[in-house]
C-alpha positions in Angstrom: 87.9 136.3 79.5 85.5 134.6 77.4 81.8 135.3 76.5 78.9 132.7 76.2 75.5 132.9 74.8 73.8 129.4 76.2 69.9 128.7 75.1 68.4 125.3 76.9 65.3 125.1 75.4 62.9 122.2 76.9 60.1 121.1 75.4 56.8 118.4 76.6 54.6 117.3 74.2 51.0 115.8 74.6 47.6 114.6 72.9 45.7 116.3 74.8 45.9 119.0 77.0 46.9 118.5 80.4 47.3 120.4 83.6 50.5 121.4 85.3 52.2 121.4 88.7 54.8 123.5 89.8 58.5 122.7 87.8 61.7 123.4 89.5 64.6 124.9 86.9 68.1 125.2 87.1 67.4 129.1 85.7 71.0 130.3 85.6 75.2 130.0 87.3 76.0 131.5 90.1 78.7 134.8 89.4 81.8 134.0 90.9 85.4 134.6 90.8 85.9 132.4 87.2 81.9 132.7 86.3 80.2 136.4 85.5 76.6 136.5 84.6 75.5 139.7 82.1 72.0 138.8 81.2 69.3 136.4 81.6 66.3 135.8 80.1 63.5 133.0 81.0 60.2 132.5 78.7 57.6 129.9 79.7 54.8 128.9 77.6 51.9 128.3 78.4 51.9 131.8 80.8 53.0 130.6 84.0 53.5 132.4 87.7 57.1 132.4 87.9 59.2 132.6 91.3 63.3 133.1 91.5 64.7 131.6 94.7 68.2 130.0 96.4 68.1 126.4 96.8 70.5 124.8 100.1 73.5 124.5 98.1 73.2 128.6 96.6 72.0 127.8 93.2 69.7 130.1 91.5 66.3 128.1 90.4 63.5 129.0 89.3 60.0 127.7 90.6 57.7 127.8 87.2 53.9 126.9 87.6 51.8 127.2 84.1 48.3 128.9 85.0 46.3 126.7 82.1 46.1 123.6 80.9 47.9 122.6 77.3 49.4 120.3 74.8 52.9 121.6 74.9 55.1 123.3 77.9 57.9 125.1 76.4 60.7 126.3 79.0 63.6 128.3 77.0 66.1 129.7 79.2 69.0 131.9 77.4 71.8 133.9 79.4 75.0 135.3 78.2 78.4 135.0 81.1 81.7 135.7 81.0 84.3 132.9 81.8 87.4 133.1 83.5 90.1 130.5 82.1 91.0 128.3 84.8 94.0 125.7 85.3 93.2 123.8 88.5 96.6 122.1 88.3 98.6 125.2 88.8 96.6 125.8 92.2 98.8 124.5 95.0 97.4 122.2 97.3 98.1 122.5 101.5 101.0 120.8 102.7 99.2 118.1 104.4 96.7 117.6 101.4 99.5 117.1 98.6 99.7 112.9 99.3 97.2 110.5 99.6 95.8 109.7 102.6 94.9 113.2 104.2 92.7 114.5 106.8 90.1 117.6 106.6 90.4 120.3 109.2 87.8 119.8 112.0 86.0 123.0 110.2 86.0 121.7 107.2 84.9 118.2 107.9 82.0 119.8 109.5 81.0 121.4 106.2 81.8 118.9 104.2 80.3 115.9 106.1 77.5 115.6 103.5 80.1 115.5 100.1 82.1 113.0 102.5 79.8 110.6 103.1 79.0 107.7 100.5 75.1 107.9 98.9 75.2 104.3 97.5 75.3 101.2 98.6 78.6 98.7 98.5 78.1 95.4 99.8 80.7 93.5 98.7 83.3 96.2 98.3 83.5 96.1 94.9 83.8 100.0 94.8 85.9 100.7 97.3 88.5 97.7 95.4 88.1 100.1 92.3 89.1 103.0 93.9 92.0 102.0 95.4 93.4 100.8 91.8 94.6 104.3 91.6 96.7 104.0 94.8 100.4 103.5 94.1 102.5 100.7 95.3 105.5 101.8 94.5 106.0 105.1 96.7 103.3 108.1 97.8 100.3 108.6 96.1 100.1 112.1 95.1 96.5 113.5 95.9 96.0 115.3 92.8 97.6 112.4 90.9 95.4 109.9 92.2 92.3 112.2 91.2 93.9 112.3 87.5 94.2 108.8 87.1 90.5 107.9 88.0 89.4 110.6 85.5 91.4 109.6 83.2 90.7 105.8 83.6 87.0 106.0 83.1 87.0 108.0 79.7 89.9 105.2 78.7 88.2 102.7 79.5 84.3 102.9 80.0 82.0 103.2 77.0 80.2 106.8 76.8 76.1 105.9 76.2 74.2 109.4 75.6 70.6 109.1 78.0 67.6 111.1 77.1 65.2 109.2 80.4 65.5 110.9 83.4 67.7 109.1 86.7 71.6 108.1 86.9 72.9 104.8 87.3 74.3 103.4 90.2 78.3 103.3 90.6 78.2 99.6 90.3 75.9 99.6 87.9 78.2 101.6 86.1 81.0 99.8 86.7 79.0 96.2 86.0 77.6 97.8 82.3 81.3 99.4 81.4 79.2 102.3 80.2 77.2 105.0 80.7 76.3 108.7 80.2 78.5 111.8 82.1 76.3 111.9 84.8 76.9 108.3 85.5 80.3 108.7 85.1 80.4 112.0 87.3 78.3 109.8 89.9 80.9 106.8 89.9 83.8 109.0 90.4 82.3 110.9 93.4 81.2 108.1 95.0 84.6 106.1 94.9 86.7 109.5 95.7 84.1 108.9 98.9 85.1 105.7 99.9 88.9 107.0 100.0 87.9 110.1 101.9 87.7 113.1 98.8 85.0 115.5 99.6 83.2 115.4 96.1 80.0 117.2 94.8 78.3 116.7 91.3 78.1 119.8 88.5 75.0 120.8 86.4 76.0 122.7 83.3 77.3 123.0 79.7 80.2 122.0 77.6 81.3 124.4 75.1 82.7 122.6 71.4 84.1 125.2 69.4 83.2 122.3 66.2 79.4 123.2 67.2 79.9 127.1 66.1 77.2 127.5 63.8 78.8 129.4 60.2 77.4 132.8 59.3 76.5 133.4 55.7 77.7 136.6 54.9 75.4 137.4 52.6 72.1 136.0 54.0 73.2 136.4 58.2 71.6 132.7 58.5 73.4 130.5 61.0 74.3 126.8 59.8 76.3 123.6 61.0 77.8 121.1 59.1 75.6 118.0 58.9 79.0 115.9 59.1 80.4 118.0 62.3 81.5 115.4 64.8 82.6 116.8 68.3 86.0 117.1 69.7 84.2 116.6 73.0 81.4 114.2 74.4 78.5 116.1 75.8 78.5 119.3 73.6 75.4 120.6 72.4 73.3 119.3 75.2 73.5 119.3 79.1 77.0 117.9 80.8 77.3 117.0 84.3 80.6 116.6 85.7 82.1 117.0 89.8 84.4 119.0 91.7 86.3 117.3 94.5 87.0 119.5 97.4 91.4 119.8 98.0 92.5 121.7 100.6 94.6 124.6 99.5 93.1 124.5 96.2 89.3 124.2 96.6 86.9 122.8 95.1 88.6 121.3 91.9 86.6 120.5 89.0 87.3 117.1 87.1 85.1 115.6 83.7 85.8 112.0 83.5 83.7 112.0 80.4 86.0 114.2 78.4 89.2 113.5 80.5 89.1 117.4 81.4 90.5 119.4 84.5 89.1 122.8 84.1 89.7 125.1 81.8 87.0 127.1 79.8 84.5 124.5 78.1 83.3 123.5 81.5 80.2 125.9 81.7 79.1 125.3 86.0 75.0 126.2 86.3 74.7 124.0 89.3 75.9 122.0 92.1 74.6 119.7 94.4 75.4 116.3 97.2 74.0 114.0 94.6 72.8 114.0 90.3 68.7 114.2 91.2 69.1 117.5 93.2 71.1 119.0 90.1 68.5 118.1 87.6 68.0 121.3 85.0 63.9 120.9 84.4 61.7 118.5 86.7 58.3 118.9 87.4 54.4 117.5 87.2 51.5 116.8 85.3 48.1 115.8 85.6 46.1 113.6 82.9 46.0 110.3 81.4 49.2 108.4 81.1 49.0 108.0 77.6 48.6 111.4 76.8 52.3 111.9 77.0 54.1 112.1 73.9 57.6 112.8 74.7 60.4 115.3 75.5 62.7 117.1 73.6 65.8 119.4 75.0 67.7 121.6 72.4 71.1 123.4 73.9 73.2 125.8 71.8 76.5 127.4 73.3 78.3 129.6 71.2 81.1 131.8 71.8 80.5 135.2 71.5 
């Protein structure tokens, strides 16, 4: 097992101050069998009213409204968990799930029908002819397989383009730019496993980078990182997204075409959802003049404890 301390510290700016609406956050993960929670912690300033509740898919948010107008809303949540090393491709997948195509239980399809069906449009088919790239011609398509070469394919061969502005890109707009950021690239994979019939759902979370561990001074106890530190991974030190296609016998099996990554430990899961704008980890309102805006900044430090 391994312990992580996470702070996601969010922060609007404006000329003047301005009034706020309520803003839903993605406060915390959800324990479960690879993922532990210890402690949480959630500070809001200005002083807000401050309401913990389940959304449809399970995840914990929290539902923040600031009681005064400012010029600066400052949402820093911390927690520390512990996480379970996983190796999804050790987990053995049903008989009739281990080749490509396959068919869902009846049960299963019913609770699955909304990771099943496609969210975008495809007109011309020019998705659905990407997806099926990955199946073989030369014998069976292993499930799994076919999974692994799509994730692998788009961090080959698509250009990673880090995104500060709110909203994902289309799959085909995706595919039409040959780059993106990992939530476009989480979206593009969901939605062709879709067309083939792979329940898929998008991930909310962090990505630890052990090249990001701040160095101790021994002397002083300040905490520093290399101004050269480059990271192994892409998507370290701010939020990741990522999916997790659904395999009978197996689960729900997480893949990272960004990073080319099939579980593991880095993958840090906060939370899940059908499609990227239900997963987003601060989004709320504001009421003033336009212009009074002056930006956003998000600051995300993982470290291993």
């Amino acid at each position: 097992m391994i312990q992580y301390d996470i702070t996601h510290t969010t922060t609007y700016r404006y000329a003047v101050p301005v009034r706020f609406g309520e803003h839903r956050v993605m406060f915390r993960p959800r324990d479960s069998h690879d993922l532990r929670v210890l402690a949480t912690d959630l500070v809001v300033s200005p002083e807000s009213a401050v309401r913990l509740i389940q959304d449809p898919h399970s995840n914990s948010v929290a539902l923040v409204t600031p009681l005064s107008p400012a010029t600066e809303l400052k949402i820093v949540c911390s927690f520390r968990i512990e996480h379970a090393l996983t190796n999804n491709l050790e987990l053995p997948l049903a008989p009739g799930a281990e080749f490509f195509p396959f068919a869902y239980s009846v049960e299963e399809r019913f609770d699955l029908e909304h990771y099943l069906r496609p969210h975008y449009d495809d007109p011309e088919g020019a998705l659905t002819e990407w997806a099926r790239q990955f199946l073989r011609t030369d014998g069976p398509t292993g499930t799994r397989e076919l999974l692994l070469a799509m994730n692998q394919h788009i961090k080959d061969t698509l250009v990673y383009a880090g995104r500060d502005e709110e909203g994902t890109q289309t799959p085909l707009e995706t595919l039409a730019r040959q780059s993106g950021s990992c939530r476009d690239f989480a979206l593009l994979m969901m939605e062709a496993a879709r067309r083939l019939g792979v329940a898929t759902r998008f991930v909310s979370g962090y990505l630890y980078d052990s090249t990001l561990d701040p160095d101790v001074d021994p002397h002083t106890g300040e905490t520093t990182v290399a101004e050269d530190c480059t990271p192994d991974t892409v998507g370290a030190g701010a939020t990741h997204a990522w999916l997790q296609a659904y395999l009978p016998g197996a689960g729900w099996v997480p893949f990272d075409p960004t990073n080319n990554l099939t579980g593991g430990s880095q993958l840090i899961r906060v939370g899940v959802a059908r499609d990227p704008k239900q997963a987003a980890p601060v989004v709320g309102s504001w009421y003033g003049e336009p212009e009074a805006y002056l930006g956003m900044t998000v600051d995300v430090r993982v470290k291993k404890v």
